[in-house]
C-alpha positions in Angstrom: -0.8 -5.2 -30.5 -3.7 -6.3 -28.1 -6.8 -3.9 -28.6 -7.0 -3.6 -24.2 -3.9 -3.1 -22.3 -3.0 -2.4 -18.7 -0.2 -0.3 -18.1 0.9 2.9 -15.8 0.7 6.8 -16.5 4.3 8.3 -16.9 3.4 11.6 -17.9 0.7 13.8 -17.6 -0.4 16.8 -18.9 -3.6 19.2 -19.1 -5.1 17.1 -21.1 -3.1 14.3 -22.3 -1.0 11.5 -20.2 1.5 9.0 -21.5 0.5 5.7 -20.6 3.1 2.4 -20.6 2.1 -0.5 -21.7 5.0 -3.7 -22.2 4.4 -2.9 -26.0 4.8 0.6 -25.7 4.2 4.2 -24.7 0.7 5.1 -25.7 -0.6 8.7 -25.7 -3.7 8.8 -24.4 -6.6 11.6 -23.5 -6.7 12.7 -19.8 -10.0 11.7 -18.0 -11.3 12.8 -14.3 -8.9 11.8 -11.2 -6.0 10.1 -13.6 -2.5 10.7 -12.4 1.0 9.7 -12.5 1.3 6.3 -10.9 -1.9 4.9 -11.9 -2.6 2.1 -13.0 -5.1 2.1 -15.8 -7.0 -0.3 -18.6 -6.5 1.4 -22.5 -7.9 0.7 -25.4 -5.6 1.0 -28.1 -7.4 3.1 -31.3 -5.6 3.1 -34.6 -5.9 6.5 -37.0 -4.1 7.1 -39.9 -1.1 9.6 -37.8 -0.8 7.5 -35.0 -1.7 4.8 -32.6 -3.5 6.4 -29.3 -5.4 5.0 -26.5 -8.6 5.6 -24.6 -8.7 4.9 -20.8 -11.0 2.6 -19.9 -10.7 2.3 -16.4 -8.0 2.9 -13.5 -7.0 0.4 -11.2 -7.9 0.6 -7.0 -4.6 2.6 -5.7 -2.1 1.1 -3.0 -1.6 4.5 -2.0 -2.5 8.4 -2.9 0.0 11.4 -2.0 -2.5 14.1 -1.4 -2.6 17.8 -1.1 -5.6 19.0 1.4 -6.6 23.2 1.3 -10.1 23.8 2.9 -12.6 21.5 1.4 -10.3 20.8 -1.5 -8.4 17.4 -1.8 -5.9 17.3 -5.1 -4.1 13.5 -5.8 -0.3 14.7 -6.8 0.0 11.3 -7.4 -0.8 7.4 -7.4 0.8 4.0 -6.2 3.8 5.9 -3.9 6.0 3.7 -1.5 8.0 6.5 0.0 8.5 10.4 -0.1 11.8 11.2 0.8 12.3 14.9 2.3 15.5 16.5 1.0 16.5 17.8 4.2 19.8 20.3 4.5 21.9 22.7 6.9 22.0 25.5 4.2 19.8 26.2 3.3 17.5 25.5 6.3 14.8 23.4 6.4 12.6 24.2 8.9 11.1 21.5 11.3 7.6 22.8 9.7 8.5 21.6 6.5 9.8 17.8 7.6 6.8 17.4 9.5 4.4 18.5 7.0 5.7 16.4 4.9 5.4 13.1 7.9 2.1 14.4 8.4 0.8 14.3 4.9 3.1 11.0 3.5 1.3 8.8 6.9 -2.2 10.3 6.1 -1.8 9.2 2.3 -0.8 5.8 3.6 3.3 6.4 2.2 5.7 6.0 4.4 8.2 9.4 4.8 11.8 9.0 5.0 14.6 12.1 5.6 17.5 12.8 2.7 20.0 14.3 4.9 21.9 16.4 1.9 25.5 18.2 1.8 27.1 16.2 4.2 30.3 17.5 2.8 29.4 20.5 4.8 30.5 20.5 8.3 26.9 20.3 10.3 26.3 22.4 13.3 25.2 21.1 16.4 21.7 22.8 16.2 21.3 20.2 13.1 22.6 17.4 14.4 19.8 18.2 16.9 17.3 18.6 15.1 18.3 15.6 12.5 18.6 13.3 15.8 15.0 14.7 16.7 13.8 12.3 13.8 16.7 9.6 14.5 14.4 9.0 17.8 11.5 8.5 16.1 12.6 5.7 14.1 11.9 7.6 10.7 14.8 6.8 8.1 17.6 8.8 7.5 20.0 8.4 4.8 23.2 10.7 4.4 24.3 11.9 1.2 25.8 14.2 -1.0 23.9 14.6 -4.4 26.7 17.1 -6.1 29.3 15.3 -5.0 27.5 11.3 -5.7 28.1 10.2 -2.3 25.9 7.4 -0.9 23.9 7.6 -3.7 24.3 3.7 -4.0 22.4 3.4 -0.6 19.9 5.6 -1.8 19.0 3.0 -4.4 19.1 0.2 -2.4 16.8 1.4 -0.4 14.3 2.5 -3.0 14.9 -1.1 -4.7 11.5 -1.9 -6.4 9.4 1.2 -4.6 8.3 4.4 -6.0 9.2 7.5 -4.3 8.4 11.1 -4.4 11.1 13.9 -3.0 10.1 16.8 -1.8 12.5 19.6 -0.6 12.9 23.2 -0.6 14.5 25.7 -3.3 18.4 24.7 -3.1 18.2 21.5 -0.8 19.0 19.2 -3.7 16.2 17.7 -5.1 16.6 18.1 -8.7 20.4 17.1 -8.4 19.5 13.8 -7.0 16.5 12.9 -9.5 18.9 13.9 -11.9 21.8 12.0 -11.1 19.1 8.7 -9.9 18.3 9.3 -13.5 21.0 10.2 -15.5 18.5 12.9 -17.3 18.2 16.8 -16.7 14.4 17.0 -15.6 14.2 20.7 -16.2 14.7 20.0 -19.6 13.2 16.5 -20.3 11.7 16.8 -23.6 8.1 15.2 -24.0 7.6 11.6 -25.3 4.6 12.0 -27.4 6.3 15.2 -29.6 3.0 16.9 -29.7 3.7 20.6 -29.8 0.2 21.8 -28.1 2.4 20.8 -24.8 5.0 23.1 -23.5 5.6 21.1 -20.1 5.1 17.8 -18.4 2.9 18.3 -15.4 4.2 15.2 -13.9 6.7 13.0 -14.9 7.3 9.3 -13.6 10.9 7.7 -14.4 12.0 4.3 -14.4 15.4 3.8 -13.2 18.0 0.8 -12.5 16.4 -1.6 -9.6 13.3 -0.8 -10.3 13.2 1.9 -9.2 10.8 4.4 -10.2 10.5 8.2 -9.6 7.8 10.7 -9.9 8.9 14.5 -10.4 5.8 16.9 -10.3 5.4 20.4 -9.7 2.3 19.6 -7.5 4.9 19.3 -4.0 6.1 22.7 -3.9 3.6 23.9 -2.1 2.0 22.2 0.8 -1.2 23.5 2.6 -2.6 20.6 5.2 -5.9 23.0 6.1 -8.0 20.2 4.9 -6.6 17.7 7.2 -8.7 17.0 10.1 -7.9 17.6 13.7 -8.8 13.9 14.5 -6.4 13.6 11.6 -3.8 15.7 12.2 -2.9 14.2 15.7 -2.2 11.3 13.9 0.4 12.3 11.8 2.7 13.2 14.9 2.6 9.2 16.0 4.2 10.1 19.5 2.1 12.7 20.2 -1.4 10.2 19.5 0.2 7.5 21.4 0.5 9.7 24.6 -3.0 11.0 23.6 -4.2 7.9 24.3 -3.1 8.6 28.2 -4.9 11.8 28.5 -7.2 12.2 31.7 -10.7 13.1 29.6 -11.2 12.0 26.0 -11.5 15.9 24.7 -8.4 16.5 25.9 -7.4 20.1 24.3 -3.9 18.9 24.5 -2.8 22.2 25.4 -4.2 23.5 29.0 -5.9 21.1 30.1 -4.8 19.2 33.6 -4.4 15.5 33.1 -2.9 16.1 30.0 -0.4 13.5 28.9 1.0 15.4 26.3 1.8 17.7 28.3 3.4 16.4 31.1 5.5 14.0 28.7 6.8 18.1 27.2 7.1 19.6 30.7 9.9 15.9 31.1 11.8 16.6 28.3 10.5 13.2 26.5 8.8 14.9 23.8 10.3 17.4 21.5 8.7 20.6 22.0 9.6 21.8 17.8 7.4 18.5 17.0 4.6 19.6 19.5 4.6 23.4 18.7 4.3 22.1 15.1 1.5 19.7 16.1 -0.6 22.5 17.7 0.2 24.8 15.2 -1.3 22.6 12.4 -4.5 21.8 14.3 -5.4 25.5 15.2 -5.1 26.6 11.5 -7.2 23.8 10.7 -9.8 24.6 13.4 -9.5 28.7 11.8 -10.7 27.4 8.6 
């Protein structure tokens, strides 16, 4: 076995990660900023238990999923492709939560894509309404049934050689469909390194069929975005910072303000007002901080 390898964290912990190398997994210790999906240098040190690594050195990331509160910035994870947002009838999933989620996958440079779950349940036309809000937008939406394994196979062909993250609420699926993707029961994965001073994985990256590959961590539940800035936020509502672009006076409140692009776009029906009331919503909190 090579002394210095590359490979990628799979599992980390408080402080511990798993790194894989194409030799093998290799427990190594945690240093500052590592997480699941990056890509790191290890150097392998031999004792007489085990074999273990020390991190040398992390790789630049293609991408960072990122969770912003006030001045702090926390990395949930490294080297994403896609977040997909379990999205369902029952139970609901507010329009806050989807675009959140847009909003914070296009300011970590990850492109967002919508899981419509349950289709075995008849929708109702306010979701249809709200699902064909993001239909108009161009953003992604695959239809599926995780309990039931319906279109799972598109969901794989999609995810062919990417990395994804899903996020959803409590009961929208998302634990069916990373285990069924797979084939293990993630809230009971045992660890790989079988060192008892861990009771849980923090984050967990899995390696599927197509290349696939999965990162579950507990970091997505919750979501503040107070950290993003206003400049920011605008841009995660790509619409809304096109028409901005329109706007009579460059500091353009986007709210009272004659001239207002934004506006008038709303007052035609053009723009959906759920996607604007969020847009302002997220942008005052920001400016409360």
């Amino acid at each position: 076995m090579k002394k210095v390898q590359t490979g990628f964290v799979i599992e980390f912990y408080s402080n511990a990660c798993l790194v894989r190398t194409k030799d093998a997994d290799i427990p190594c210790i945690a240093i500052k900023d590592i997480v699941v999906g990056d890509v790191v240098k290890i150097e392998i040190v031999q004792d007489s238990k085990e074999t273990k690594g020390l991190i040398l050195s992390k790789e630049n990331r293609k991408s960072a999923l990122q969770k912003k509160e006030g001045l702090k910035s926390k990395t949930i994870a490294a080297n994403v492709t896609y977040v997909g947002i379990m999205v369902t009838q029952e139970p609901k999933t507010a329009s806050e939560f989807i675009d959140k989620w847009i909003l914070t996958s296009l300011l970590s440079n990850i492109r967002p894509f919508i899981i419509n779950n349950k289709i075995d349940l008849e929708p109702n036309e306010a979701y249809i309404e709200k699902l064909n809000i993001y239909r108009d937008l161009d953003i992604k939406i695959i239809d599926i049934s995780a309990k039931n394994n319906i279109n799972i196979n598109e969901i794989k062909e999609y995810l062919e050689g990417k990395c994804v993250v899903f996020v959803g609420n409590s009961g929208a699926g998302k634990s069916t469909l990373t285990n069924c993707l797979t084939g293990k029961n993630i809230k009971t994965n045992s660890l790989s390194n079988n060192q008892g001073v861990h009771t849980t994985s923090i984050s967990t990256l899995y390696e599927v069929e197509k290349n696939i590959r999965i990162i579950d961590s507990p970091g997505v539940r919750d979501l503040p975005i107070t950290g993003w800035r206003r400049n920011q936020i605008i841009k995660g509502f790509v619409e809304l910072h096109k028409l901005s672009e329109k706007c009579k006076f460059n500091d353009c409140n986007h709210s009272n303000n004659e001239g207002c692009a934004i506006l008038n776009a709303l007052g035609n029906g053009e723009i959906s007002k759920s996607r604007y009331n969020n847009f302002i919503k997220f942008r005052d909190a920001e400016e409360s901080e």
